[in-house]
Residue, then its C-alpha position, 0 to 999 in steps of 0.5 A: x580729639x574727635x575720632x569718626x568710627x569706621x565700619x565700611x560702605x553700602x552701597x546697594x539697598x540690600x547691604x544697606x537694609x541688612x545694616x539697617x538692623x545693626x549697630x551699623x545702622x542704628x542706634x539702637x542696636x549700638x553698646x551703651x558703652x565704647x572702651x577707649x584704645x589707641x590713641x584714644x587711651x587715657x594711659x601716658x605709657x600707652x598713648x603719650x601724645x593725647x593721653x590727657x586731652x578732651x576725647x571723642x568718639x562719634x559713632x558711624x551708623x550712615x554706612x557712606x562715611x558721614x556723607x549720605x544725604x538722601x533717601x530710597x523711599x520704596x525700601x524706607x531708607x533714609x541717608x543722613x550721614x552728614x546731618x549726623x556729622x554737623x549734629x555732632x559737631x554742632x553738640x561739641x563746639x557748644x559743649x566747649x570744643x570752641x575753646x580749643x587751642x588744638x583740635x584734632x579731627x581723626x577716623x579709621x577705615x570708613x571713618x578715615x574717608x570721612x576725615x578727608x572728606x569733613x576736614x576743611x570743614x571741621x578746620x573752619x569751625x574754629x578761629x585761625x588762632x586754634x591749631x587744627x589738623x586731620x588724621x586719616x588712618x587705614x582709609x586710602x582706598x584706592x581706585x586700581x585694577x583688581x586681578x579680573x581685570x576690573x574696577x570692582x572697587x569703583x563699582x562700589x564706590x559708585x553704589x555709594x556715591x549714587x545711592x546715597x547722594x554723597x555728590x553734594x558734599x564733595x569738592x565743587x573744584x572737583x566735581x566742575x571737572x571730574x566725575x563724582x567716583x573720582x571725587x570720592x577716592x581718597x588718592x584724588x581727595x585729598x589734592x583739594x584739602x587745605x587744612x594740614x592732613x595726615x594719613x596712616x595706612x598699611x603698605x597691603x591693606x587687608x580690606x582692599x585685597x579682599x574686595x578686589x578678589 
């Protein structure tokens, strides 16, 4: 099992250079060690499905759900949220992951877009014979109208999508007919993976509610 963390979006060059000097941001500010909860947990009592497989944890530092590619040469940042991905899928396939019989690919919150988005790609990595699948957990962010009337998590999701290149990595099916911020929201998404997903997420998500008021 892979888990993507989470850790939200920017999507402007200001929040991105306030995460620049956070663990969000860069590794240097990330703890030397993560404690495994949920189904990351090593305790059959706790998590009985995936107590004892082979778990990861990849860290988030792109701030676009390991899709950034690109970078905003006056404020001296640089995007690499998908290279970031493929360094560490690239680490685990050599490390052994090649041999799976099952892979899980899994994420929470930023990290949970970031599954959808990876997902097929993650699924090519093996042979037909390794049974894959993707868990997308707290990341149906959804493209509504908030209680002004407005679009604000569109606007967000354009800073994103805009800033920091992710357009190159979303659905060509998609994107040859719909605009890239449509590409990018979850409840569009997921019409053009193929790979067997599951998705988890609170019927009032606390995030949302927050951003749109």
């Amino acid at each position: 099992m892979t888990l993507l963390q989470g850790g939200g979006w920017c999507n402007d060059v200001k929040s991105c250079l306030e995460r620049k000097f956070t663990a969000l941001g860069s590794s240097t500010r990330m703890d030397d060690q993560h404690v495994f909860t949920g189904i990351l947990r090593n305790k059959a009592q706790e998590n009985p499905d995936f107590f004892n497989w082979n778990r990861v944890f990849v860290r988030y530092c792109d701030g676009a759900s390991f899709a950034g590619e690109g970078e905003h040469k006056k404020a001296r940042l640089q995007f690499r949220g998908q290279r970031i991905y493929r360094a560490a899928m690239e680490d685990l396939m050599s490390k052994g992951m090649r041999h799976a019989d099952q892979a899980l690919l899994s994420g929470c919150s930023a990290g949970s877009v970031a599954v959808i988005l990876h997902c097929d790609a993650f699924s090519n990595l093996f042979p037909r014979t390794t049974r894959v699948k993707c868990l997308s957990d707290a990341g149906l962010v959804m493209d509504t109208i908030d209680v002004s009337g407005g679009h604000n998590m569109r606007s967000r999701v354009h800073g994103v999508v805009s800033l920091q290149g992710v357009q190159k990595i979303l659905p060509h099916s998609c994107t040859s007919r719909h605009d890239p911020i449509f590409c990018f929201f979850p409840q569009n998404l997921i019409n053009y993976v193929r790979t067997p997903l599951f998705i988890l997420n609170a019927a009032y998500d606390s995030i949302q509610i927050l951003i749109e008021n």
